[in-house]
C-alpha positions, 0 to 999 in steps of 0.5 A: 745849466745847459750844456753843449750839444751838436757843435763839431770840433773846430781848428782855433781861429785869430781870437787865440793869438790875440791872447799872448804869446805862443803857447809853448810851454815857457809861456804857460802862466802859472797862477797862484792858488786863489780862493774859490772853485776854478780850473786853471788851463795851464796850456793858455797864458795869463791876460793879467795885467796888475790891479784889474781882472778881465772876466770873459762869458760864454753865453747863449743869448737863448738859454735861461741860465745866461739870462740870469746871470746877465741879470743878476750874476754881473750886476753884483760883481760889477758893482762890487768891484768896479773899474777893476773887472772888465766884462765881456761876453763871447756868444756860444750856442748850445740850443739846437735850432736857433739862428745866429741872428742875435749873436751877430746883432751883438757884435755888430753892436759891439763895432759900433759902440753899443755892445753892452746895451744891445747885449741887455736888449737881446735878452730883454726880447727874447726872455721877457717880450718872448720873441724869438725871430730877430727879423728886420722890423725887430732888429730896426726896433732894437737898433734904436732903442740902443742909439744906433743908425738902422742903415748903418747897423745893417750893412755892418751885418751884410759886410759878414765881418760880425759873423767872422768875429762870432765863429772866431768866439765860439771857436775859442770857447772850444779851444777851452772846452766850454761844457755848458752856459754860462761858463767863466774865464778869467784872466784867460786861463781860469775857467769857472763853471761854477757860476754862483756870484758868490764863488767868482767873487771869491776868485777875483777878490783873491787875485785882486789881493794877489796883486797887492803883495807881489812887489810890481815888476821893474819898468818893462816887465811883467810880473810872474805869477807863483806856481802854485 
């Protein structure tokens, strides 16, 4: 696994309100003890809504290990569970020299529709084709090969909001402490850095589980999780 090196501590941008509610201490969920290997952040609320689980990666489009688990991790869990695991990748940098070119490529995709396929294509290119320096004859190539409008996709890349959401991302995943690539968060507050597929299977089907006992809320409130 790669771990993080060179990246400055930064203030937690919008990304984290997005989350819940404030994080005073009577909005800390408390979940209960699930199966598998996790950290639960107690200072962050739960995004747990009933009968699906939100999986967040923190994933360097350049590191090797990101790579695998895009290939081989994710398709495992999304064929396991379904419509009950939503994915979504958070682009973190840890190797030193790189541009943020494919990361912005990646949320700008994302604006526009094409966030999962051109996730797939970025990592295609830089671990398979080995090319490294997304340049405009590049991205032109991989923007089509997604379905989108080169022009289109491109002045989205100038209007600079793609590289906002990106600082705002990698801003969270130091808000968590992210130590290295690839790094799970599920429900937003349980932190898995043991990636094995086996393990978050472990965890998910746990809290899948969960939610078949606990008597749903009554209408207009969420249920509590148990304190462990």
């Amino acid at each position: 696994m790669r771990r993080v090196i060179g990246w400055s501590p930064a203030l937690l941008l919008t990304l984290v309100s997005a989350l819940g509610p404030s994080l005073t201490d009577s909005a800390f969920a408390q979940a209960p003890a699930f199966k598998g290997k996790y950290t639960e952040l107690k200072k962050l609320p739960s995004t747990h809504e009933r009968g699906k689980v939100k999986l967040t990666e923190f994933a360097d489009f350049y590191c090797p290990h990101c790579h695998m688990f895009e290939s081989s991790g994710i398709p495992v869990l999304e064929k396991e569970f379904g419509d009950k695991l939503e994915v979504m990748m958070v682009g973190f940098p840890v190797i030193p020299g790189k541009l943020p070119m494919a990361f912005e490529m990646y949320e700008q995709a994302k604006l526009m529709g094409r966030g999962a396929e051109m996730k797939r294509a970025i990592f295609r290119t830089i671990h398979k084709d080995k090319i490294h320096v997304l340049d405009s004859t590049i991205r032109e190539m991989l923007v089509k090969e997604v379905g989108l409008d080169p022009v289109a996709f491109e002045a989205g890349l100038a209007s600079g909001k793609p590289a906002k959401v990106f600082e705002e991302g990698r801003a969270f995943g130091m808000k968590v402490d992210v130590q290295q690539t690839p790094t799970v968060l599920l429900d937003g507050n349980l932190k898995v850095e043991s990636i094995d597929p086996e393990n978050i299977k472990a965890i998910v089907a746990s809290i899948l589980e969960a939610d078949q006992v606990q008597k749903p809320a009554p209408a207009g409130k969420k249920p509590k999780r148990e304190k462990k």
